[in-house]
Structures are given as structure tokens and as C-alpha cells.
C-alpha positions as CSV (number, residue, x, y, z in Angstrom):
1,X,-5.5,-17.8,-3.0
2,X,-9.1,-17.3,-2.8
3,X,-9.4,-14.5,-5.4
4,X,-7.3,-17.0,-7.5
5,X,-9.6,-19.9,-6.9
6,X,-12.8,-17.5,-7.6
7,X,-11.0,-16.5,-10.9
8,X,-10.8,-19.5,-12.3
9,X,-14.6,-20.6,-11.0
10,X,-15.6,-17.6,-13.1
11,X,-13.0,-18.4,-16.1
12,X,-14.8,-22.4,-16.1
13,X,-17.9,-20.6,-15.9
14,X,-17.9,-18.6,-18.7
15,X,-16.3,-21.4,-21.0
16,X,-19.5,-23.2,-20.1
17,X,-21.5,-20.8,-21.4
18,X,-19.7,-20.3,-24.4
19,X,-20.0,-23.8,-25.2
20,X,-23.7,-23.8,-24.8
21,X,-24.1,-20.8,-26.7
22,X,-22.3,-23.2,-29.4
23,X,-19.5,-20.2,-30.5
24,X,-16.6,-22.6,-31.1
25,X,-15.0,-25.3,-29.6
26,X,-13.0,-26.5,-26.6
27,X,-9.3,-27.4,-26.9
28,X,-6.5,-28.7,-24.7
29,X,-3.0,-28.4,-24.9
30,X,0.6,-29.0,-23.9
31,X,3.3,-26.6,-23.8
32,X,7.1,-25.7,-23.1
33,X,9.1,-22.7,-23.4
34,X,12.9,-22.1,-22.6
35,X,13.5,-18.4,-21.1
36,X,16.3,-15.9,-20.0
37,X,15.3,-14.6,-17.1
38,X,16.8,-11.7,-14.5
39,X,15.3,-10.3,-10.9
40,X,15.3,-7.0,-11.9
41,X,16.0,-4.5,-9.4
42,X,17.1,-7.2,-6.4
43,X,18.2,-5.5,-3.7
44,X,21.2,-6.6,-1.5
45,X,19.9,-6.3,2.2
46,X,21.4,-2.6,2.7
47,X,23.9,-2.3,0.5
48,X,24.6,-1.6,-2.8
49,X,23.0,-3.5,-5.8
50,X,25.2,-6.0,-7.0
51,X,26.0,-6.4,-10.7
52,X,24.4,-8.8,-13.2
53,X,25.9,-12.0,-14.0
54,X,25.1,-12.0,-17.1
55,X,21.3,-13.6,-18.4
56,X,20.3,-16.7,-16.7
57,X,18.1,-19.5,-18.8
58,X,15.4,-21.6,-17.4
59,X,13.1,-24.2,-18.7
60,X,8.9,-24.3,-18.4
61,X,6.2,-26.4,-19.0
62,X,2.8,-26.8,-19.0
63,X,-1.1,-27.4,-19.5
64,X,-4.0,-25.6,-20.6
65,X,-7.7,-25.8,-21.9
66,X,-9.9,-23.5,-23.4
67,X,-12.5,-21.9,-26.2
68,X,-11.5,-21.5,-29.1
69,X,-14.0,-19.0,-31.2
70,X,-14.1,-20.6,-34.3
71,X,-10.5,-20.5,-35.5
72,X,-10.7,-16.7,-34.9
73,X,-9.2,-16.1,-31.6
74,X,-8.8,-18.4,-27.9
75,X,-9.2,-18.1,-24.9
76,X,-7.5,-20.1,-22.3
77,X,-6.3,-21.0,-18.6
78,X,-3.3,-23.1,-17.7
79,X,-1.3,-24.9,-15.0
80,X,2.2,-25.5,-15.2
81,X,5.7,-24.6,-13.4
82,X,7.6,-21.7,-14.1
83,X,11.4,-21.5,-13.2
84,X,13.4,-18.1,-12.4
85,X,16.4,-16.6,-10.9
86,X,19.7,-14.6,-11.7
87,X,23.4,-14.6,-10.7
88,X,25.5,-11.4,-9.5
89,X,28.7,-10.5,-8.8
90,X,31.0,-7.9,-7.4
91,X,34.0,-6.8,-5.8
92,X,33.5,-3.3,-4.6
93,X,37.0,-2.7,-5.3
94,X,38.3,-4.3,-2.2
95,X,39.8,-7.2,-4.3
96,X,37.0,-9.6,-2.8
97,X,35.0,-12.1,-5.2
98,X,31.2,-11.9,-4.1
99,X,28.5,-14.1,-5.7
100,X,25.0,-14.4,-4.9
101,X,22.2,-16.6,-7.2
102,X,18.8,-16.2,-6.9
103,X,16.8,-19.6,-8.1
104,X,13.0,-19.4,-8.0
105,X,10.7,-22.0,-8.7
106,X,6.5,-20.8,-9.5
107,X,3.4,-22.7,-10.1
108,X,1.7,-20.3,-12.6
109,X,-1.6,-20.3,-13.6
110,X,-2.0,-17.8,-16.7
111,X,-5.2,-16.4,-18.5
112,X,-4.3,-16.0,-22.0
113,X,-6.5,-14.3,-25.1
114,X,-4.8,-15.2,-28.5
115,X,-6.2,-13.3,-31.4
116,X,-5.5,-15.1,-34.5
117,X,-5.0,-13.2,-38.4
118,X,-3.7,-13.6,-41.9
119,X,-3.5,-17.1,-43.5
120,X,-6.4,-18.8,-45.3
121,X,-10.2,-17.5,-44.1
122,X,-11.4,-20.8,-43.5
123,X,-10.6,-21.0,-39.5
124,X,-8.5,-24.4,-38.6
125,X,-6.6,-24.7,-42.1
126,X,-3.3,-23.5,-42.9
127,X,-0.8,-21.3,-40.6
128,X,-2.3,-17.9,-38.7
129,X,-0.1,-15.2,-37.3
130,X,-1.4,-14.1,-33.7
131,X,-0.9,-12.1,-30.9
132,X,-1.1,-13.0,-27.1
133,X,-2.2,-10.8,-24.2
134,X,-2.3,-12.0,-20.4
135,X,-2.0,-12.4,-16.8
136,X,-0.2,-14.8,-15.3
137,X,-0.5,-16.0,-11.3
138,X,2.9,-17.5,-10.0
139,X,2.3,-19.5,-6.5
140,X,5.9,-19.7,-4.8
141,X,7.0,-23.5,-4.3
142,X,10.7,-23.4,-3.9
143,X,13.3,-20.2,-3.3
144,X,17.0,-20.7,-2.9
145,X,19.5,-17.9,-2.4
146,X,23.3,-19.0,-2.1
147,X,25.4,-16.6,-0.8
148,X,29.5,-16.6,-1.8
149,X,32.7,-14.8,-0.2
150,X,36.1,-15.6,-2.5
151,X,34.7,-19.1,-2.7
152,X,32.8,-19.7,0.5
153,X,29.5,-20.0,1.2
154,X,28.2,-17.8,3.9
155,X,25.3,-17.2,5.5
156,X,23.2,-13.7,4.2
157,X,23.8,-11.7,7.3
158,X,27.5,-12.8,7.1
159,X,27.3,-12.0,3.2
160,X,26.2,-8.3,4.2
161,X,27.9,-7.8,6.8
162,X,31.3,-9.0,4.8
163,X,30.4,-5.9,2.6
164,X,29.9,-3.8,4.7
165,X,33.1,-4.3,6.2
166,X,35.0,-2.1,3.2
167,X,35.0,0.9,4.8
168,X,33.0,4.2,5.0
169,X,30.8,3.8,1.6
170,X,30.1,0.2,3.0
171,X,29.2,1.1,6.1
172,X,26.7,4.2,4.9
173,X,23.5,1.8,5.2
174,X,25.0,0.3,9.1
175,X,20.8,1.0,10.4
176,X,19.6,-1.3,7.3
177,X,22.1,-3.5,8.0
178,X,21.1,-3.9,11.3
179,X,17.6,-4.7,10.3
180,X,19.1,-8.2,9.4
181,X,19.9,-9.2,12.9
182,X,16.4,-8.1,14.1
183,X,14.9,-10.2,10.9
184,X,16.7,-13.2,12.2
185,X,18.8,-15.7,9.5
186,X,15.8,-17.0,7.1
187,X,15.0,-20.3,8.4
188,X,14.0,-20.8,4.9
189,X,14.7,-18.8,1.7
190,X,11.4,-18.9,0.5
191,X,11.2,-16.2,3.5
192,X,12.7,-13.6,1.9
193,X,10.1,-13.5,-1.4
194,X,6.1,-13.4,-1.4
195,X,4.5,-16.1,-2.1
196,X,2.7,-14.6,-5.1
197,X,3.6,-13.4,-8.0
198,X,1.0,-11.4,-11.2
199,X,2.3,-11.0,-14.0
200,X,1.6,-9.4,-17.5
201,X,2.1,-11.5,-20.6
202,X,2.7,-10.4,-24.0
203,X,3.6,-12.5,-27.2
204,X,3.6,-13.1,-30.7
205,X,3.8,-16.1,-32.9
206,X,2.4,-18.5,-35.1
207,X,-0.3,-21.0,-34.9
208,X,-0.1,-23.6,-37.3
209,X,-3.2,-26.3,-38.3
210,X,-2.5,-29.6,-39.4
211,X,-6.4,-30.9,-39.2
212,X,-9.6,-29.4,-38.0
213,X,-8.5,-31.0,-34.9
214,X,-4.3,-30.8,-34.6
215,X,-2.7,-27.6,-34.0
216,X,0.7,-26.1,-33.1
217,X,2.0,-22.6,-31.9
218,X,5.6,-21.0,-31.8
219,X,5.3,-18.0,-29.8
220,X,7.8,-15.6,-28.7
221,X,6.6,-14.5,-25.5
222,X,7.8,-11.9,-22.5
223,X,6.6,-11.9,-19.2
224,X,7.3,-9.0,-16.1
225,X,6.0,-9.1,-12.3
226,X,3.4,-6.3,-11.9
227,X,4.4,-6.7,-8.3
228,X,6.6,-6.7,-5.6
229,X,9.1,-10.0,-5.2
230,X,10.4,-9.2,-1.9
231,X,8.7,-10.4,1.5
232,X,7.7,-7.2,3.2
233,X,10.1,-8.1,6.5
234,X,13.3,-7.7,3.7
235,X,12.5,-4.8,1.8
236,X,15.6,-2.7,2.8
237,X,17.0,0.8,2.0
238,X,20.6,0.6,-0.3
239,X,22.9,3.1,-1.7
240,X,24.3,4.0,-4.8
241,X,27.3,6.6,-5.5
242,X,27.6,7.0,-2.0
243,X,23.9,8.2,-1.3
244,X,21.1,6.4,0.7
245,X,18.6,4.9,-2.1
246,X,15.4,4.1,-1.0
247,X,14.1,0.3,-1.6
248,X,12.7,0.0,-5.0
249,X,10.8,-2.9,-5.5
250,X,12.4,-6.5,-7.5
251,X,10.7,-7.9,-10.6
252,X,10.6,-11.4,-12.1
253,X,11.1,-10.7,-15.9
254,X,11.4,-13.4,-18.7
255,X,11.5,-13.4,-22.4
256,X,11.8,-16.7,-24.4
257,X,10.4,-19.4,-27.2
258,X,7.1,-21.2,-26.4
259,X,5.9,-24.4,-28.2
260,X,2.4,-25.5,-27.8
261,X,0.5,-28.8,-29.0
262,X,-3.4,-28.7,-29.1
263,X,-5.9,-30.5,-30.3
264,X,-9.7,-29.4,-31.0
265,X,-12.8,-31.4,-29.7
């Protein structure tokens, strides 16, 4: 939080002195995106990944301000909330229907360069292709994790456990799954996942003037954790194909349309 808070002190900072420096302009802005998104990689608590359920789809919004160089490229920092998850499934071939959903719910603050090209030389007329690079810092608010057993919820030690109760390939992780007693049932699910989350941005699109002052993107833009998901206290050891596999670390990754609204002072 403090690095996060210093960031954007320097970010404000240098927009200050842009603005003296008299480079371009401000602008603020609106903006909304629906995304598919997946938790890549999410372990199952010492056993074997699950499989994907197929893409799940979740709506963001936002706000941002920035500089914007003279119609040429922008920079920017924004606040908004950022939604996430994924469904699996499985059976194991033991005839049992297991589901578990993952629903995650971000503040994210990204820093976003847009470099603007093509279209008419004069800088806020006409429509620009551009490309967007960036970093994006998601601040946990709410995590929920349902659990499912042939159409009961259960509780995640009960979950694993369940599995684990297949036979010999289920019961290859039995010291991981132990782990889960010693964790203790999270009291909450927001337990089980950092509270930060940095991601890299990438996107391209269109930005589109209507006035010297009126603008409006459509991006296509992807996003992907650069770091661990998981809460260190649940980052267990699985299998696959009937060998121990060592924990890999879980992603939030997203790819969707963006809308923006801006306007120029």
C-alpha cells in the first residue's frame, strides 16, 4: 500500500510538471469494459487441478485523469473495480459431480501510456489508431469460493477431502491434504488469495475525436497477473498423471472490449 500510494504521489507529480511545462493538456475520463476471464493455473488444495468450466465473463468500470501530449500520445492513472473468477468441474472418474467457482472482486488502479498514430496530423481531429501499454494494481475487496459435491455445498476441507476419498491416485497428495486441517476452514475466503494483485496491460484500439475537447476509445485490451494469487498459507503441492507436481503459482488473466469517454481541458 505504501509503494502504491508513493506511486501515484510521483505519477500526480509529474503531470504537474508536465502541465507547467505547457506540453499538452489534462483530460478525464469514464470507462467500462466487459471481460472473459479464467484463474489460470488454480490449484485444488492437494489434489489434482480441476478442469475449466468453460470462460467466465465479467463486467468493469472506471475513472481516470491524465496528460495528454498534444493529441500525440497519453498518459494516465485510474480507479475503478475490476471483477474476476472461473468455474471447474470434474468427476475423477468415480461418477461424482464436483464444482468449484472462484468469484473475485479488485479495486485496480492502472498506469496506462497510449500512443496514438495514423488519421489526420492535426492532433484532436478525426479517428487515431493506438496502442496501450501498462501496469495495473488490483487491491482485494471481496473473494468467494463455493465449493459443490453432486449438488451440495460443502465446506473446502470436506471438498478435498471428498476427492481424496477415490482411492490410491486420490490419496497420493494425503501430507498436502493434511495441511488443510493445520490451515484451519478459512474464516473468510478472501483468506485464501493476496490481497494484491500487478498486472501487465496490453491493448489496441481506436480513439476517436468529436471536438478539440470530446473523445472516445474502443480498445481491445488483455490483462495477466505478474504475480502470485494464492495466500502463501494455501499454496499446496498437487498431482497430475499420478505424480507429485509441485505448486505452480495461479494467475488472474482477462481479455475483453473497453469503451472510454474523455473530455480535454
Amino acid at each position: 500500500m505504501k509503494n502504491l500510494f508513493q506511486a501515484s504521489f510521483l505519477f500526480s507529480l509529474l503531470l504537474t510538471c508536465l502541465q507547467l511545462q505547457g506540453q499538452g493538456s489534462f483530460f478525464a475520463g469514464l470507462n467500462g469494459s466487459y471481460n472473459a476471464t479464467i484463474v489460470a493455473n488454480q490449484m485444488n488444495y492437494g489434489q489434482k487441478e480441476m478442469d475449466y468450466d468453460g470462460v467466465t465473463f465479467n463486467p468493469s468500470f472506471g475513472l481516470e485523469v491524465g496528460y495528454d501530449f498534444n493529441g500525440g500520445s497519453l498518459l494516465s492513472i485510474g480507479a475503478g473495480i475490476v471483477n474476476g473468477g472461473q468455474k471447474y468441474k470434474d468427476g475423477y472418474g468415480n461418477g461424482d459431480k464436483l464444482k468449484k467457482e472462484i468469484k473475485l472482486s479488485y479495486l485496480a488502479i492502472p498506469v496506462t501510456y497510449k500512443y496514438l498514430f495514423g488519421g489526420k496530423k492535426s492532433p484532436h481531429e478525426g479517428t487515431k489508431f493506438f496502442v496501450a501499454l501498462g501496469a495495473q494494481f488490483n487491491l482485494l475487496q471481496k473473494a468467494e469460493v463455493t465449493h459443490t459435491v453432486n449438488g451440495t455445498n460443502t465446506t473446502l476441507e470436506t471438498f478435498a477431502n471428498h476427492i481424496a476419498g477415490g482411492g490410491d491416485p486420490y490419496n497420493f497428495n494425503a501430507t498436502e491434504i493434511a495441511k488443510l486441517t493445520v490451515n484451519g476452514e478459512p474464516t473468510n475466503d478472501k483468506d485464501l488469495f493476496e490481497s494484491t494483485d500487478i498486472q501487465g496491460i496490453l491493448g489496441i484500439g481506436l480513439q476517436s475525436y468529436f471536438s478539440e475537447n470530446f473523445s472516445m476509445s474502443f480498445e481491445a485490451r488483455a490483462a495477466g497477473s505478474l504475480t502470485d494469487i494464492n495466500a502463501t498459507d494455501w499454496r499446496l503441492d498437487g498431482y497430475k498423471d499420478g505424480k507429485r507436481q509441485d505448486y505452480d503459482k495461479s494467475q488472474n488473466v482477462s481479455a475483453g472490449l473497453r469503451i472510454g469517454l474523455y473530455y480535454n481541458f
